[in-house]
N, C-alpha and C positions, 0 to 999 in steps of 0.2 A: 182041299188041304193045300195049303202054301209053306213053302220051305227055303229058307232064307240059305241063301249060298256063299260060304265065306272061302274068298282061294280065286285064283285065276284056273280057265282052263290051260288043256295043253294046247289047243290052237293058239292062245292067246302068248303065251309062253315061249312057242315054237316062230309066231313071229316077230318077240322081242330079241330070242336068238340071231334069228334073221338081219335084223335090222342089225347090231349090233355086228356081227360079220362082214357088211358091206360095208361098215363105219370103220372098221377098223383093217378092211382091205386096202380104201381109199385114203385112210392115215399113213398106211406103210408106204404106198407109191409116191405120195406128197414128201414122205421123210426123205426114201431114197433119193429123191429130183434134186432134194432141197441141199441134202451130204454130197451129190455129184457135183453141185454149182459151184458148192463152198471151195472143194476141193480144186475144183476150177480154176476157178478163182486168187485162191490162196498159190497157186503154179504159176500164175500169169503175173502175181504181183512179184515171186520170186525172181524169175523170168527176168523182168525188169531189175530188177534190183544187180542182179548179173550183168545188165548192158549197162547200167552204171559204174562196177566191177571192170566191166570189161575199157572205160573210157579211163579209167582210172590206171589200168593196168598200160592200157598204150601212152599214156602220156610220164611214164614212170621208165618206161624199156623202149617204147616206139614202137611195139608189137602189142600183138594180142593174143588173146589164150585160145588153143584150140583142143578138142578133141579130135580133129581129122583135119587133114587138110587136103585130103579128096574132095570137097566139096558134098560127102556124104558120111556120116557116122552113125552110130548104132548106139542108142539112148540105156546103159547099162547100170550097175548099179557101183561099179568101177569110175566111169565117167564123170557119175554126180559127184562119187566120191571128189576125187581129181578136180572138176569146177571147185566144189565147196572149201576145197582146201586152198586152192592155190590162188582163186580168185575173193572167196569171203574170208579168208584166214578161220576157217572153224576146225580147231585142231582140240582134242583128237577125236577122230571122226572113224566111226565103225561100220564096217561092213558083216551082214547076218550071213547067219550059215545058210539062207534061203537066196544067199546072191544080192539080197535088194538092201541099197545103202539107207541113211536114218530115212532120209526124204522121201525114198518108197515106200517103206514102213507107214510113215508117216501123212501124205498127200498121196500115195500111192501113182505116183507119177515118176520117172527117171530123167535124166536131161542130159545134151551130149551140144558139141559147140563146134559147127562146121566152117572151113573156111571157102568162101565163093569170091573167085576175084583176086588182087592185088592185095586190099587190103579191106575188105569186107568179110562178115560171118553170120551166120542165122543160128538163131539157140534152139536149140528142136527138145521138146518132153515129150517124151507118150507113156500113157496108160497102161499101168503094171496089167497086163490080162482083159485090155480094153482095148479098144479101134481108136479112141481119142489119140489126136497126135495135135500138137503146138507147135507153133513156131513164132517167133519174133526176130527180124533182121534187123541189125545193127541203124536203119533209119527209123527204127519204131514201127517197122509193119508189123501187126498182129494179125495170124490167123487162127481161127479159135475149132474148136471141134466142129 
């Protein structure tokens, strides 16, 4: 007697699941990688966009904008504020009840503008809840995560 079988089994089933889980584990990590860069990315172009800000600011006063002038600062969300303001003119500019200005919210990054020297500065960002930390000195050196 022969008996025609309509249907998948569960093994069969079981390793479509399968497959599909390691598809879609490997999707998530590629997204994350892909959101980390961007965000990167998008910090370094700002980053820059500041040292031009900031050439712009010294040739206007003879000075340039700091967040410290120890030669060390603490990248906050007060800070970015204060750059964003004083150096991009982006008024009005809010700071969340969670501390972190648009920019963190946003790129999740903060930025703070040290001064080293006479008349030199390095912009430093770090990573709202991450180890990533940036920096670009006023002759264009990047250093990236």
């Amino acid at each position: 007697m022969i008996t025609k079988s309509s249907g998948f089994s569960l093994v069969e089933l079981l390793v479509v699941v399968a497959i599909l889980g390691i598809l879609s584990a490997v999707s998530v990590i590629s997204y994350n990688g892909y959101v980390a860069g961007t965000k990167e990315k998008s910090m370094k172009a700002l980053m820059q966009q500041l040292s031009l800000a900031q050439t712009e600011e010294y040739s206007n006063t003879g000075n340039y904008f700091f967040s410290s002038t120890d030669g060390e600062c603490t990248a906050s969300g007060e800070s970015t504020k204060a750059l964003e303001e004083g150096l991009l003119g982006r008024n009005p500019y809010t700071i969340g009840e969670d501390k972190r200005s648009q920019t963190g919210r946003e790129i999740g990054f903060e930025m703070c503008v040290s001064k080293t020297g006479a008349s030199d500065y390095v912009i430093s960002a770090q990573e709202i809840g991450g180890s990533c930390k940036l920096t670009l000195t006023r002759s264009g050196n990047f250093t990236p995560c």
